[in-house]
N, C-alpha and C positions, 0 to 999 in steps of 0.2 A: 395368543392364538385362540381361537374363538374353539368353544367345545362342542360337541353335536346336539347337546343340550341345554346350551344357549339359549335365551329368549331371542337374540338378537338374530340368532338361525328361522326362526318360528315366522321372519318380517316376510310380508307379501306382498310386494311392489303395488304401488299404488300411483293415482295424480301426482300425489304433492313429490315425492320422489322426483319426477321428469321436473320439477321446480328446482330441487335441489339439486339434481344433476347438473340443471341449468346454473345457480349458483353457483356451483362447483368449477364449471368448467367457466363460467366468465370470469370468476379468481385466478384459474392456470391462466386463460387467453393476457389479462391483468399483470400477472407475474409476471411471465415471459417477454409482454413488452418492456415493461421496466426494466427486466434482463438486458434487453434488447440496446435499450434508450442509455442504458451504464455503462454497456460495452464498446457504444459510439463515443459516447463523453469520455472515457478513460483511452479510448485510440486517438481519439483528437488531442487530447491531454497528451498523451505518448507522443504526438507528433510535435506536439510546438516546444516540447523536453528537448526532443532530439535536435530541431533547428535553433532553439536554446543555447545546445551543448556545442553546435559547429558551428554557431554563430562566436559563441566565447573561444572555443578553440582557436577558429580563424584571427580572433583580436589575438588572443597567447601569441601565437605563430608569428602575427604581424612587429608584435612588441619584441620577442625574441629575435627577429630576423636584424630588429632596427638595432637592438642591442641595451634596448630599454632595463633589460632584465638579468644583464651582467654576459661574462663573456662566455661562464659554460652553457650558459640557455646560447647564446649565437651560435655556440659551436655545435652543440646538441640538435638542433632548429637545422641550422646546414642539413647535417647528416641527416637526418627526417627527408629534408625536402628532395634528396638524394636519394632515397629508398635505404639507407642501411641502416637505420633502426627505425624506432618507432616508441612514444611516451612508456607504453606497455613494456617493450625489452629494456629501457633506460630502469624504469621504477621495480620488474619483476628482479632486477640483478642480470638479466642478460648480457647487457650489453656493459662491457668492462672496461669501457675508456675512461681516460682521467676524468672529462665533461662530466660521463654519464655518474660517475662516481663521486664527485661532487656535488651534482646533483640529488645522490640519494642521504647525502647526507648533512645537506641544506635541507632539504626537505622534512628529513627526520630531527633537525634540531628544530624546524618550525614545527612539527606537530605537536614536539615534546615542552614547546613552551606554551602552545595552546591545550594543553590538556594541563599544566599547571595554571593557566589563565582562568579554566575551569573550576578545578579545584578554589582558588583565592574566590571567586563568586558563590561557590557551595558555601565557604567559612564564611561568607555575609549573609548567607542564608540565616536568619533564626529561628528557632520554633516556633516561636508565635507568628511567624507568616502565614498569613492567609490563604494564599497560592497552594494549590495543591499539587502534588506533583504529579508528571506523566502516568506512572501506575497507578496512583490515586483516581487521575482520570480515566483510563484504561478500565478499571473496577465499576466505577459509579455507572460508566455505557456502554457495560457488559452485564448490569443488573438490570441495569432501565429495557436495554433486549430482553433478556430473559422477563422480565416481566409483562412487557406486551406479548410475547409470544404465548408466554401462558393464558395470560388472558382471552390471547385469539384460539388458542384452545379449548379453552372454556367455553367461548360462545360458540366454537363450533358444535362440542359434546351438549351443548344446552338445544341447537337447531336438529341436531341428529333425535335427540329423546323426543326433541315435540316431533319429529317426524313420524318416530317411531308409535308415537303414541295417538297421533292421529288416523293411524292406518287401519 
């Protein structure tokens, strides 16, 4: 917070100021598009996720229906197409039919052998791998930010002093 004895209080608007305003405000106008331009890209992204997800779903359903997928997915898939459950009440434990029940726990010995399938690929991991890992990268382009922005700091506090000191 700036003190009442401040040099920077002492500043009396000037030309170059309406320059900098200018600057200033064509960096917001800047910003906000790009705002603007990420917000459309990530909703169109959201959109083709979502006909993605009911494009796959609808294959699931079709293959369940056919019985591709064993007979508590047909049985389960029935009832769905029925209104009395739904993937959500079969997987939360809602829904307590033998299908559904079977279902939860097919499901949970597939996860449980993919997360050991995991594991055996860590233990081929070695040290000397060059690959860095997610946090590793997470850090490295979390500093490369922090450093541009500093910088963009800098040169801002460095256009503020010539301003100031033109005045």
């Amino acid at each position: 917070m700036a003190r009442i004895d401040d040099p920077m209080m002492d500043h009396v608007p000037g030309p170059d100021d309406d320059r900098l305003v200018g600057d200033f405000r064509t960096m917001a106008e800047t910003f906000a598009r790009l705002l603007r331009e990420d917000d459309e890209r990530e909703n169109a992204r959201a959109a083709i996720e979502a006909e993605e997800r009911r494009e796959a779903d609808e294959h699931r359903a079709a293959r369940a229906r056919a019985g591709e997928m064993g007979a508590e997915w047909r049985t389960v898939q029935s009832r769905i197409d029925l209104g009395e459950t739904s993937l959500e009440a079969v997987f939360r434990g809602e829904d307590q039919t033998s299908a559904a029940q079977a279902l939860r726990k097919m499901s949970s010995e597939n996860l449980r052998a993919l997360r050991e399938s995991w594991d055996e690929v860590d233990d081929d991991v070695t040290e000397d791998d060059d690959r860095p890992s997610p946090d590793a990268e997470f850090d490295a382009a979390a500093r490369q930010s922090h450093e541009r922005y500093t910088e963009a700091l800098a040169k801002i506090r460095d256009a503020l002093e010539l301003a100031r000191r033109d005045v």
